[in-house]
Residue, then its C-alpha position, 0 to 999 in steps of 0.5 A: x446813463x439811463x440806469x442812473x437815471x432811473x435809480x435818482x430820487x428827484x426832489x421837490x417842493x410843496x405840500x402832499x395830501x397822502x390819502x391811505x387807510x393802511x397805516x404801514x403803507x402810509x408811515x412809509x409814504x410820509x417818510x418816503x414823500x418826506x424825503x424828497x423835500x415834501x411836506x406832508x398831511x395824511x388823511x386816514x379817509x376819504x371823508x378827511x381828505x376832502x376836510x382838509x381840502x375844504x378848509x384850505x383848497x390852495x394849500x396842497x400841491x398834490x393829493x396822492x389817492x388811494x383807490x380803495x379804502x373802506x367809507x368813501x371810496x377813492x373814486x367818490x373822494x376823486x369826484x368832491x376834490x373835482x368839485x372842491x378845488x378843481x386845479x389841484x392835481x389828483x394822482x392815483x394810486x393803488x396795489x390792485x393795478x389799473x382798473x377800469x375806474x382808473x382809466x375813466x378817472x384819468x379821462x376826467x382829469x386824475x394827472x396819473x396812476x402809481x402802482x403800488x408797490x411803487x419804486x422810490x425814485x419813479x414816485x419822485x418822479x411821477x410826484x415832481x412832474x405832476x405837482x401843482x406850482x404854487x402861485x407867484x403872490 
């Protein structure tokens, strides 16, 4: 039962900012996070990221954060998105392991870490688990 379970993509809902400056890395992110049933806004950057947030905070679910990216670091944008919408889940996410920013960015409120390259069916997981419900109107 176990290996079942650890090979089977949980589907979700909602809307994902992917925050990723490697173009190939992101294109299958997208696809992937598409797959489960997302729907999904890539920010190339940091500085777009928190546009995006800024202009609509309650339209994300989830932000998936890459930790290093060239301008804004991934800690900088961790921080604005904090103070822009501070309910919205922030999941981190990188291919340099859990650093020391990690952790102290999970201490002020980042709902995880991925390690990439990430497992399909754990990102499911990790994303269907930490996503924000959207409001009952």
């Amino acid at each position: 039962v176990v290996s079942q379970l650890s090979t089977s993509v949980v589907p979700g809902v909602g809307e994902v900012l992917l925050v990723e400056d490697d173009a190939m890395v992101s294109m299958t992110a997208v696809a992937t996070l598409q797959s489960f049933g997302y729907a999904v806004t890539h920010a190339p950057d940091g500085k777009t990221a928190l546009e995006h947030v800024s202009a609509h905070p309650q339209r994300f679910q989830l932000v998936l954060l890459d930790l290093r990216m060239p301008g804004l670091s991934g800690e900088a944008t961790f921080e604005r998105l904090r103070e822009l919408e501070p309910s919205l889940p922030v999941l981190l996410w990188s291919g340099y392991g859990a650093e020391q920013d990690v952790s102290s960015m999970l201490e002020r409120g980042a709902v995880g870490f991925v390690q990439k390259p990430y497992r399909v069916a754990e990102l499911s997981r990790v994303v269907a688990a930490k996503i924000r419900r959207p409001k009952k109107s």
